[in-house]
N, C-alpha and C positions, 0 to 999 in steps of 0.2 A: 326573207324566208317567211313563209306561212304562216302565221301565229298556233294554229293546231298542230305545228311538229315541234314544241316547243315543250320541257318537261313538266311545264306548269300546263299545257295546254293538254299535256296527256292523263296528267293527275286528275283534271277537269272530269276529261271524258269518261274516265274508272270511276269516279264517284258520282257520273251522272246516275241518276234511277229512271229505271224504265219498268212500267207498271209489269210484276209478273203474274199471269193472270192464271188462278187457280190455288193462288196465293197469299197473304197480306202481307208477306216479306216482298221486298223490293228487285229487282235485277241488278246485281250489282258486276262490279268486276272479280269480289270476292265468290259469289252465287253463280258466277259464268260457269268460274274454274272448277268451282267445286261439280256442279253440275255435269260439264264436260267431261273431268275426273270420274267420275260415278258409271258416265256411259260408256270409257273407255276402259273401264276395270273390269264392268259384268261383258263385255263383249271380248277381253281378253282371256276371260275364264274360260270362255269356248274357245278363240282361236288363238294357240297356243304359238309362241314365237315367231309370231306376226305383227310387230307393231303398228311398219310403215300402212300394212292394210288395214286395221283396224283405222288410224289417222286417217287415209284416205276416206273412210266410207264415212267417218262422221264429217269429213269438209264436205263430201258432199249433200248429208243433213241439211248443214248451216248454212251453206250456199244455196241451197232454190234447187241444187241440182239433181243430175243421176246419176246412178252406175253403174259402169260395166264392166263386170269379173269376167276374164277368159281366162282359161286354163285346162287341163286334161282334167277328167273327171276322177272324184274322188281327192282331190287337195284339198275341199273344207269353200268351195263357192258357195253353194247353197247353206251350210251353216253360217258362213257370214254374214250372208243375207240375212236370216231367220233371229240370230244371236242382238244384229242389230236394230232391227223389226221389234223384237220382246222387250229392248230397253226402255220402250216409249206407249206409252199409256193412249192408245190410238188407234184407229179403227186399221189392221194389217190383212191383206189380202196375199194370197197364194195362187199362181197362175200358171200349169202346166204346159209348156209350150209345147205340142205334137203337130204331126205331119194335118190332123182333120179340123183342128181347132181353127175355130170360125170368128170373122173381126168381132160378130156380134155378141161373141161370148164375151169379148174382153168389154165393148163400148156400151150393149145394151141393145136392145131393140124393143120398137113399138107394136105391143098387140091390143089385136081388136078387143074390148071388153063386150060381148051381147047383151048387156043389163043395160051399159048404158050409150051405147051404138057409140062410143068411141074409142080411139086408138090411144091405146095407155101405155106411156114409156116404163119400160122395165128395166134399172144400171144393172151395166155388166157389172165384172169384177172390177175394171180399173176405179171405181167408186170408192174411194179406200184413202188415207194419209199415206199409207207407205204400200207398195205393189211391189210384191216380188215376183220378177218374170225370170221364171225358171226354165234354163235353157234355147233362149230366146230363140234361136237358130234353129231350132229344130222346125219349126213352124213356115210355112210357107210366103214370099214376100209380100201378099197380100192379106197377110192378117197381122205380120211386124208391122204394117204403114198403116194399121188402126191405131198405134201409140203416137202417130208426128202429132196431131192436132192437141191430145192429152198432155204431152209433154212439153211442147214448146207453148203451148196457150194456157194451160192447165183448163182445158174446157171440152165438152163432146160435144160433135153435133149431129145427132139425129132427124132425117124426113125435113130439117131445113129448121130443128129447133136447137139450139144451145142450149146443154146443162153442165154448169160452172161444178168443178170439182173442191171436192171439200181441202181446205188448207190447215197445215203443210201440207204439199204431196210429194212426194218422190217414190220411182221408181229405180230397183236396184235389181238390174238382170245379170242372169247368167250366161255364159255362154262357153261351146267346145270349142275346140280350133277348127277355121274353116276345114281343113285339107281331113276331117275325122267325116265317117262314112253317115247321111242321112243328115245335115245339117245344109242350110242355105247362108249364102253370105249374108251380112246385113249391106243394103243399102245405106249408099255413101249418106243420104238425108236423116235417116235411121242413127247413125253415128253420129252426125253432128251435135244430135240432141244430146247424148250421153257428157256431162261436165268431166267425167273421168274412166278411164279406161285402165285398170289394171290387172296385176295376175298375182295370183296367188305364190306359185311355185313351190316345191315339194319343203316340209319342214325340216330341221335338222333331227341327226340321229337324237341327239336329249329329248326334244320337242317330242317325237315318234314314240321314245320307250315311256313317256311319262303316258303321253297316248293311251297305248296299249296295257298299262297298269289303271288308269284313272276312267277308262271307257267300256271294261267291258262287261260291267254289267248296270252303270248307271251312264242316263244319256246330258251332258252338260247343260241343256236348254232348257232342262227341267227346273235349273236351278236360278236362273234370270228370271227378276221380276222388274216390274215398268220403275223406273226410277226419275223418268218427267213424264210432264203430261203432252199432250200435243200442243194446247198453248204455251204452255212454256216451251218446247222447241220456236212458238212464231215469235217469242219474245229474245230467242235468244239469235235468230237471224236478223233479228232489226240490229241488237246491237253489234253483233259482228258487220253489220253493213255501217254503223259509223264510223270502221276504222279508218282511217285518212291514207288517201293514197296521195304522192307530192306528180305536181306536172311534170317533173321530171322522170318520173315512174311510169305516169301513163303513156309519154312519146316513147320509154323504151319499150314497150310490151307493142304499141303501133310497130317499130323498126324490127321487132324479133317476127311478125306476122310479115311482115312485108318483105323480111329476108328470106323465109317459107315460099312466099309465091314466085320467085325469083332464081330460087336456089336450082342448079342444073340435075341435080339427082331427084328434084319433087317435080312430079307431074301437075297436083293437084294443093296448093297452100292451104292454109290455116285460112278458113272463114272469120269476116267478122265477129260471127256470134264467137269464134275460140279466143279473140282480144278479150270481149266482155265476160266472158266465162271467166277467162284466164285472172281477171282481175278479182270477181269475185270471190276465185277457188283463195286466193294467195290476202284477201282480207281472213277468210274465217281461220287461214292457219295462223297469222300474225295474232290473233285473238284469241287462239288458243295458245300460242305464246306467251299471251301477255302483256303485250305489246297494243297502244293504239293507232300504229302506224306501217304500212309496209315498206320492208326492207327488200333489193335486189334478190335476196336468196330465197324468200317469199316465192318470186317468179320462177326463176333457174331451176327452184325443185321441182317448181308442179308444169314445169315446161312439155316434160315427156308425156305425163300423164294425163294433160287436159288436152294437147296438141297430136299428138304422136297419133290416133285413132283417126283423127281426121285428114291424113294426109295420106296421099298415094305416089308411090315411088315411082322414079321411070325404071320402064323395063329395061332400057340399053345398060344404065348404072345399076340395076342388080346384078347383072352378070350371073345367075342360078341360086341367089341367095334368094333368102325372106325378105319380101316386101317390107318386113317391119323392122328388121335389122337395117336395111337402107335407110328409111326413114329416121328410127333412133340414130343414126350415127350422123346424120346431117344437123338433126336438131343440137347433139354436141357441138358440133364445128358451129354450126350458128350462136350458139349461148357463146361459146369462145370468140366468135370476133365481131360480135356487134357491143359496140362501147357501153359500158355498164356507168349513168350517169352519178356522177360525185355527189352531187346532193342530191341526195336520195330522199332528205325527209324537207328539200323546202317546197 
């Protein structure tokens, strides 16, 4: 067995220190939680009996990654966005996605200066730690494919010049249901990028009436202030990325992809980058745990949700259902019979 899945190897890694920059205290595993804690308490004060979404958005903080809210409008997408944007002391941007908006608004474009006869790069909005692309879908598909290079390379390139984006960055879109009037699909490349893919869904009646007593005349985001800074977000992704995954972990998350490109109801499986994703979604939740190790249910939770976006149902197995309902219900049958390995942590 591994010598790092050992309890003394894990005592190890929680008392390692990792410079936290902005700081003279240290990154501990005490300062993780507490940190973590902090972000998911002022993000909870706006979205109100929401746990699993609040957790979602901050894996995908700590993971490198994005995300994507679908849902009907008015369920609190764009607050989520916004709520977890204000927790982090960092440069946040706001991006209106319409039918006329132009790539160059989001990437930047070069204009001439006459002072000094040359072409001066001007950054879009995506210039920013955190980008909130609101509504993404509404926008046409040749200004959603101004984010693939941003998002998967964290870089622009302009007239043939690259400008590296500032770190962390993550963007966190919104979006309607396709089948809602005046929105575009995202393309399948468009999706892959996103680490996670979730929905809001309507709050409970308690949820709603505290709502309606607690909102109407003061707005919740008023009252979130930045509680890290953006380097300490890049301190706290490093160490979530030391959590230890065992080789027996990582051949299963191979065999849960592989049973995706195979399965007779997916047309289209799980990409490599959703292996890699998948593994980094399921260290920052062990980490938020507590834990410096992942465990099988690490995976199996965020199986839907890192996966399920990127796959395309056959049409003959819908039968007139939701392409996403097919999909969801394979990835169950899949998590159910591909063998969950016993040693999990050597």
């Amino acid at each position: 067995m591994d010598e790092t899945a050992t309890p003394e190897a894990a005592s190890r890694l929680r008392r390692t220190e990792t410079a936290r920059p902005g700081s003279d205290e240290p990154l501990t595993a005490e300062s993780f939680a507490r940190l973590t804690d902090q972000i998911t308490a002022s993000v909870s004060n706006v979205i109100d009996g929401k746990p699993e979404a609040v957790q979602s958005a901050l894996i995908a903080l700590l993971a490198e990654g994005h995300l994507l809210i679908e849902d009907v409008p008015g369920v609190g997408k764009t607050m989520l966005a916004r709520a977890l944007a204000a927790t982090v002391d960092a440069d946040v941007r706001r991006i209106q996605f319409t039918p006329d908006l132009l790539p160059g608004d989001i990437t930047g474009v070069s204009v001439f200066n006459p002072v000094t006869r040359q072409f001066e790069f001007t950054p879009g909005a995506v210039f920013a730690n955190i980008v909130i692309a609101d509504e993404i879908n509404r926008s046409s598909p040749k200004t959603q494919s101004s984010l693939l290079e941003a998002m998967e390379e964290r870089q622009v390139t302009i007239d043939g010049r690259t400008h590296v984006l500032p770190s962390p960055f993550l963007v966190v879109a919104t979006q309607n249901p396709f089948e809602m009037e005046g929105t575009y699909a995202l393309p399948e490349a468009q999706r892959d990028r996103f680490l996670l893919r979730i929905s809001m869904g309507y709050p409970d009646a308690a949820a709603e009436a505290l709502m309606l007593r607690q909102r109407d005349s003061v707005n919740p985001l008023d009252g979130i202030v930045p509680v890290v800074t953006a380097r300490q977000v890049t301190a706290m992704i490093a160490w979530a990325r030391g959590v230890h995954v065992a080789p027996a972990l990582e051949e299963y998350v191979v065999a849960l992809a592989q049973a995706t490109r195979s399965h007779p109801d997916i047309r289209l499986g799980a990409s490599p980058r959703a292996t890699l994703q998948l593994v980094r979604a399921a260290k920052v939740r062990a980490a938020l745990d507590g834990r410096a190790y992942v465990i099988p249910d690490d995976l199996t939770s965020l199986l839907n949700p890192v996966f399920g976006h990127r796959l395309i149902a056959n049409r003959s197995a819908a039968g007139g259902r939701a392409g996403a309902v097919v999909v969801s219900e394979a990835l169950d049958r899949i998590a159910a019979s591909v063998r969950v390995p016993l040693a999990a942590r050597a």
